[in-house]
N, C-alpha and C positions, 0 to 999 in steps of 0.2 A: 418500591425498592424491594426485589427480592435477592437472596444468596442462591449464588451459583457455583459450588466449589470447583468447575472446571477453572474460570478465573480466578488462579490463587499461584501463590509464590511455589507452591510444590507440581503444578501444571507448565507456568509459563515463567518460572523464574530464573535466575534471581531478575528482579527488576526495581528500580526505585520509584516513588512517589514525588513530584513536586505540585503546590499549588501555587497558580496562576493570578490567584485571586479571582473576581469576578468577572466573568469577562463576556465581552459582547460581543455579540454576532452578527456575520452581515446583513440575513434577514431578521434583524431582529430577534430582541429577548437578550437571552445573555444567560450562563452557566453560573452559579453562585459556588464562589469555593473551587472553581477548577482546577481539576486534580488530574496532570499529564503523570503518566507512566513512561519510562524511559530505561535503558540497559546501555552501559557502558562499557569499551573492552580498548585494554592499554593505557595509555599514559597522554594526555594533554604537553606538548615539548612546549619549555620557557617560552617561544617565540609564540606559539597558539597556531602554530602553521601547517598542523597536520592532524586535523581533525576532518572524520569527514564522517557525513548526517546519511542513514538510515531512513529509510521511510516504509510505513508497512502496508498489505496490500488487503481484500476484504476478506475480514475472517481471520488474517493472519497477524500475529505479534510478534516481539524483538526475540521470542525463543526460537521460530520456524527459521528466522532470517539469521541468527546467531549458526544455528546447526546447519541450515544451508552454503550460507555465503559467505561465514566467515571464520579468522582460524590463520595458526602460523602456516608460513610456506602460501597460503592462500593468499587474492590479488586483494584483500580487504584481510589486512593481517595488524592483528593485535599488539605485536612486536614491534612495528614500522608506524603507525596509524592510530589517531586516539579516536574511536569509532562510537560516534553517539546512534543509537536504535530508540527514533522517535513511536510510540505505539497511538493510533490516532485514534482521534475522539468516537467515542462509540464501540471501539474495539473490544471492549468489556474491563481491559485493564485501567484504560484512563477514563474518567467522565462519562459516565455512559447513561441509556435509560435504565439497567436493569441496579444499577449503583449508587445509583441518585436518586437523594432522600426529597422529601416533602414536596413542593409543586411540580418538578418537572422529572417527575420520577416514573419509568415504563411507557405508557402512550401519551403521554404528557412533556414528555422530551422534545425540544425544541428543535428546528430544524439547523442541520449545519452543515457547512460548505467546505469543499478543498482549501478553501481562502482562509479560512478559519483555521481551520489547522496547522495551515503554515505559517499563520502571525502568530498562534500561539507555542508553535517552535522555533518560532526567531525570538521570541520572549524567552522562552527556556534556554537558549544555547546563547544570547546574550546578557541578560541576568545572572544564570547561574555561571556560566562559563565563562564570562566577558570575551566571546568570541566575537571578529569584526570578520572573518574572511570562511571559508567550508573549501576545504582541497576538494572537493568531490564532495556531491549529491546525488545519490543513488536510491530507487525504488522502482518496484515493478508493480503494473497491471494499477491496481490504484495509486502503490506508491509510485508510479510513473509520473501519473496526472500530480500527485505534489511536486516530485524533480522537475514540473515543465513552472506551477505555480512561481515555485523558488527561484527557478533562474530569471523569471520575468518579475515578479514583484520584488525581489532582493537581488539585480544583475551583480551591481560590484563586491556581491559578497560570496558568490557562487564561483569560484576559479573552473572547476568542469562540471558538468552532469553528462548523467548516463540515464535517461527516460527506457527501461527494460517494458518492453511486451504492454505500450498504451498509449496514448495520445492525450494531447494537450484541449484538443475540444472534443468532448465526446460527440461518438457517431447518434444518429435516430437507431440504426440498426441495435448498436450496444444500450439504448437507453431502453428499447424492447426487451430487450434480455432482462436487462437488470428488473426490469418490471414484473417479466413473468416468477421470478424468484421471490421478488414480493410477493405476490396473488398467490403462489404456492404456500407461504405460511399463511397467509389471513382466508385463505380459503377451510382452515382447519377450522371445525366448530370449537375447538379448546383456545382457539387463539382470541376471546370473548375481549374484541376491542381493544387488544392490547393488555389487557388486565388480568392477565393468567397467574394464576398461584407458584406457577413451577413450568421450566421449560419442556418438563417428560410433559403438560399439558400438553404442547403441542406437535409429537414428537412425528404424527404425520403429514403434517406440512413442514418440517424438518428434513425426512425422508423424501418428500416431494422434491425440497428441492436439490437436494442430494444426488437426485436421480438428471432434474435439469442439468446440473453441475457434468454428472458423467456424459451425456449426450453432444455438451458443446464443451465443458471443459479439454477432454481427451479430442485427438484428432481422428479422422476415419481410417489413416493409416495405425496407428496404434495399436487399435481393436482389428485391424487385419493382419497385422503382425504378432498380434496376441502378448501384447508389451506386458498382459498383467499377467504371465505364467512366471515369470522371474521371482514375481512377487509373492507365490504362491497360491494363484486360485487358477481354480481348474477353466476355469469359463468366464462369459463376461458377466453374467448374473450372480456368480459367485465373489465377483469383484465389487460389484453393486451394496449386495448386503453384506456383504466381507469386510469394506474399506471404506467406500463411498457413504454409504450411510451413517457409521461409525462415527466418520469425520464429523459430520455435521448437528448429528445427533445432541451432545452436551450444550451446545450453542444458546445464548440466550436470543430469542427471535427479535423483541424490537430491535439488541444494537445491531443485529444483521440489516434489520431497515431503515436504520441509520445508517449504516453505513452506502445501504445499496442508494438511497435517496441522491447521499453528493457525489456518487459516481455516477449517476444518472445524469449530475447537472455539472460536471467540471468541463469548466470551460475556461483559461486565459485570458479570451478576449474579452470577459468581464472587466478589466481593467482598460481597454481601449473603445470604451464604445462599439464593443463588435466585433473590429477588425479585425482577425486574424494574422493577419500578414505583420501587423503593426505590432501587436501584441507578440510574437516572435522575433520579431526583430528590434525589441527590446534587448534579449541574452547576449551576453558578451565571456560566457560562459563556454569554453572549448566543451564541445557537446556531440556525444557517441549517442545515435535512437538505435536503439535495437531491438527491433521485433524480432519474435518467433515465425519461420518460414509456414508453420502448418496452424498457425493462432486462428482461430475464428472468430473471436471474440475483436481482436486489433491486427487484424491482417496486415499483411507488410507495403499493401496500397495506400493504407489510409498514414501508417506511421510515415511514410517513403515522403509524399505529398506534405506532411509537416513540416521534413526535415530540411526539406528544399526551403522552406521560411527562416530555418532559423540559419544567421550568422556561421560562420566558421565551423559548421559540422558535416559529420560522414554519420551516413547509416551502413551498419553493421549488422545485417541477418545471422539470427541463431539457427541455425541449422538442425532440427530434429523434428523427429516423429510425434513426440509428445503431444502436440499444441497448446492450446493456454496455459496449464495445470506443468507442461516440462521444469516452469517454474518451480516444484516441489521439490526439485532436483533430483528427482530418482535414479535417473541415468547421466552418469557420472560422465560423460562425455560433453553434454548442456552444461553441465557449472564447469569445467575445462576450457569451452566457448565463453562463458561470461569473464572467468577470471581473466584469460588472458585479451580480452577485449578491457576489460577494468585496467587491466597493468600497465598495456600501452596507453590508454587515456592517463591515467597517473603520469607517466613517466615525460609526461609532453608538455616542456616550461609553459606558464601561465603568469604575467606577471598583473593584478591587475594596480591601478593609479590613484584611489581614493578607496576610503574607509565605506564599508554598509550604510546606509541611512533607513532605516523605517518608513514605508510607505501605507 
């Protein structure tokens, strides 16, 4: 257990604490004391019928997603919507290696799954909230793979989701990726097994993957359109060490491979034996996929092929240059696309006929 003051309420706040209690996990072991971090914005209505669940993506918590997606006037509006911002296990805010005291504390952290995550925010948002229903489930890129978890493990309690920029069983292609990301910090000799003193130990396998990040994050149109002069750097190398590195620099590295590990392995059809097709056509969830037209990481092939499984939805491409990373929302035309994609999904009766039950 070491202090990271990047994770702290004056970084990513405000944000609350609950614990979970002890909790176990699908492959084994189990979290003693689980402590989810959570941000909430608006008002829960007497009925309980207009909350809708947040999910975060890798590296990013309920602050990036608050200042991105949400906000008055906005299609996730604090005004209209009691808006829970789940931050997931490993993210640094809730339960993580770098936070977690005595046995499974730094490389000793246990491994954990999308599925995990998502029991243990149906536990938060029915416990604490006595919530039985979610107007909308929303999350991109990893928060994606939970919005596809949630609508298949909890159908009757999911009325829409909206899966942004990911898919419901990860590709070989994206589980490479996510790999080499890993290999980039443990290839550092400061990353000594996981047991590092302090994240500046590792701050070149940080930077390494900082640099994977800009390669496949950004699209090739981007960098040919020079998207990062707006921003202020002259060049792409000056964007590299300018922003890209910056970003990722304070980061604690195990929860990065925590987190990279169950985006390596989310997959839905862990709940049907495999099948895919089965496992989708579970959701009964009015359901918007919407990839990013220039994504490399979840190209609009592999989301497009999803969506045709699941029940009563349309896929909805995001139209920009960005690619993965337009997620960051820089250009205010991409959250323009999301919001008014979120609005019409909202505004589209959902009735559903029984109460959530725990699976």
């Amino acid at each position: 257990m070491i202090d990271n003051p990047y994770y702290s309420q004056d970084v990513h706040g405000p944000y609350e604490i609950a614990e979970i209690g002890d909790f176990a996990l699908e492959d084994g072991g189990a979290i003693p004391h689980c402590r989810i971090a959570y941000a909430t914005f608006g008002r829960l209505s007497s009925a309980k019928d207009n909350a809708i669940l947040v999910t975060t993506w890798y590296s990013g918590t309920s602050k990036i997603m608050e200042q991105t997606y949400i906000g008055p006037g906005r299609a996730l509006d604090p005004e209209k919507y009691f808006i829970i911002v789940v931050n997931q296990i490993g993210s640094g805010l809730s339960s993580s290696p770098h936070n977690s005291p005595g046995p499974i504390g730094m490389s000793k952290f246990p491994s954990v799954r999308i599925s995990d995550d998502v029991r243990a925010q149906h536990q938060l948002l029915t416990e604490k909230f006595g919530l039985s229903e979610l107007a909308l489930v929303t999350g991109a890129s990893m928060g994606a793979q939970q919005t596809y978890e949630w609508a298949v493990r909890y159908p009757q309690m999911v009325k829409r989701a909206a899966p942004i920029a990911g898919t419901a069983k990860n590709t070989e292609h994206s589980f490479l990726y996510a790999q080499t990301l890993c290999e980039a910090v443990t290839a550092d000799p400061g990353w000594n097994g996981g047991e590092y003193r302090s994240n500046a130990d590792v701050v070149e396998g940080l930077k390494r993957q900082a640099h994977l990040w800009a390669v496949m994050g950004w699209s090739t149109e981007w960098f040919v359109q020079k998207q990062y002069a707006p921003l202020g750097f002259t060049d792409a190398q000056a964007f590299l060490t300018g922003f890209m590195e910056p970003f990722f620099a304070p980061m604690d590295p195990n929860d990065l491979l925590c987190m990279a590990w169950k985006w390596q392995r989310g997959d839905v059809s862990r709940l049907t034996a495999g099948d895919l097709a089965a496992a989708l056509g579970r959701v009964t969830a009015k359901t918007f996929v919407m990839p990013i037209g220039t994504d490399m990481f979840f190209p609009v092939s592999d989301c497009a092929a999803e969506q045709k499984l699941v029940p009563d939805s349309e896929l909805r491409i995001l139209n920009n240059s960005g690619g993965h990373l337009a997620l960051f929302g820089i250009d205010e035309d991409f959250k323009t696309q999301v919001d008014a994609a979120l609005r019409e999904l909202l505004a589209i009766p959902v009735v559903k006929q029984q109460p959530a039950m725990a699976r």
